[in-house]
N, C-alpha and C positions, 0 to 999 in steps of 0.2 A: 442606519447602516446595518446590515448585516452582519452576522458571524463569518468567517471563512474557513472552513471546516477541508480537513484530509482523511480522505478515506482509502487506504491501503489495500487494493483489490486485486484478488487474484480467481475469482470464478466460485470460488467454495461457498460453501452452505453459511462458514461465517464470515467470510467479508458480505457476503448478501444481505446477514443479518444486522452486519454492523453501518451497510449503507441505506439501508431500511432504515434504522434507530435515525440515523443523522439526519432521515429528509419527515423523518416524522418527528423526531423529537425537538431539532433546535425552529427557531419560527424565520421562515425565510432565509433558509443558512443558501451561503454561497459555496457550493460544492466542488472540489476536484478529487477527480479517484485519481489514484496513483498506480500505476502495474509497473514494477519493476522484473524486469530481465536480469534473472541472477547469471554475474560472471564469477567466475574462480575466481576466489585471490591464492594467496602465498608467493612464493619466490621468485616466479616466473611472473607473475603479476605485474611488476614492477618494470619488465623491460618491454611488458605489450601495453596496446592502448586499450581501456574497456571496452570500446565493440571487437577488436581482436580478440579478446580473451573468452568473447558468447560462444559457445560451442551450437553451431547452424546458427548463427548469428541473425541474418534477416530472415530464415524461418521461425527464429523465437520471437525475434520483434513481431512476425505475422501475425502469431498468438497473439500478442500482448495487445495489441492493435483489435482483435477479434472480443478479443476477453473486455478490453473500455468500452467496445460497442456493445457488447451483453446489458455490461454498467449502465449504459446509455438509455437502454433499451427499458431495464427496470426501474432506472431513474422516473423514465416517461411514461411510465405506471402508475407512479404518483404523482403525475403532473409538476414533476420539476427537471428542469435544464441542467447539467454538470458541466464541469468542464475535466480535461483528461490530462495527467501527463503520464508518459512511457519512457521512462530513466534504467540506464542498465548499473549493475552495480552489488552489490552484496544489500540485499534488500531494507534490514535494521537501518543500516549508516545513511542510504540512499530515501530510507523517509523520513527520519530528522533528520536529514540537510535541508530538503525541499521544504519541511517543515517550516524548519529556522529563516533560511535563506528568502521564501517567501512570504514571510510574516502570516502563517495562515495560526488562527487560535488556538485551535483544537484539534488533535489526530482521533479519530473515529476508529477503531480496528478490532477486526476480529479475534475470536479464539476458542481454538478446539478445545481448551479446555483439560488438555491432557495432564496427569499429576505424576509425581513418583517419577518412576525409572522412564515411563515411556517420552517423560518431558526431557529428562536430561542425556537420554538417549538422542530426540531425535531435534531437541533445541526447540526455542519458542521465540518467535518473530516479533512477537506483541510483548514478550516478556524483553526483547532485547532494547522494542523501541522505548518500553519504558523507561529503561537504565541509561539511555543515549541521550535521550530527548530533551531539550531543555523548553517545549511547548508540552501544555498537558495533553496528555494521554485518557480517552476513556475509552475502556475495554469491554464489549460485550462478550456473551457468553451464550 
């Protein structure tokens, strides 16, 4: 049986790298990339429903849809198959859930890398899924 591995994609240079790592490093991993559609939260959160709250809501799904086919596309590079999903939602919470909820092993994710002020200025994704996530986390760089 294979691994089943998450990889948290969103088009950049390190999710690329970090679904790279996953289709070359685990041996016949079972892939799904993940693109999450970030919605607002806070106050107002609460009384709409998540695809209400996507500001161009099916023009962001469009992307996101575009951005798995990229996925797809580099996946079939290396001569492997993935499978996709496109979840809206505050991206951290929204890949430990999928995480958990799907029993996948390992989350795969990238990262810029950023330290000091520019990290806690502009927040870290992969820093967040770490602290969420109750499936291990490995981090490329």
């Amino acid at each position: 049986m294979s691994e089943r591995i998450l990889v948290p994609y969103d088009g950049s240079e390190p999710s690329k790298q970090a679904l790279e790592y996953a289709l070359e490093t685990f041996p016949d991993p079972a892939v799904t990339v993940q693109y999450v559609v970030p919605a607002p939260e806070g106050y107002w959160a609460v009384f709409e429903s998540t695809d209400d709250r996507v500001p161009g809501g099916e023009k962001a799904k469009d992307r996101g849809r575009s951005v798995l086919d990229d996925a797809a596309a580099l996946a079939a590079e290396h001569d492997h198959e993935i499978a996709t999903e496109l979840t809206t939602g505050s991206p951290d919470r929204e890949i430990a859930r999928i995480a958990e909820t799907e029993d996948f092993d390992t989350i795969v994710i990238g990262s810029h890398g950023r330290d000091g002020v520019s990290r806690v200025l502009l927040g870290s994704v992969a820093e967040k899924v770490l602290r969420r996530s109750a499936v291990p986390v490995l981090v490329v760089r």
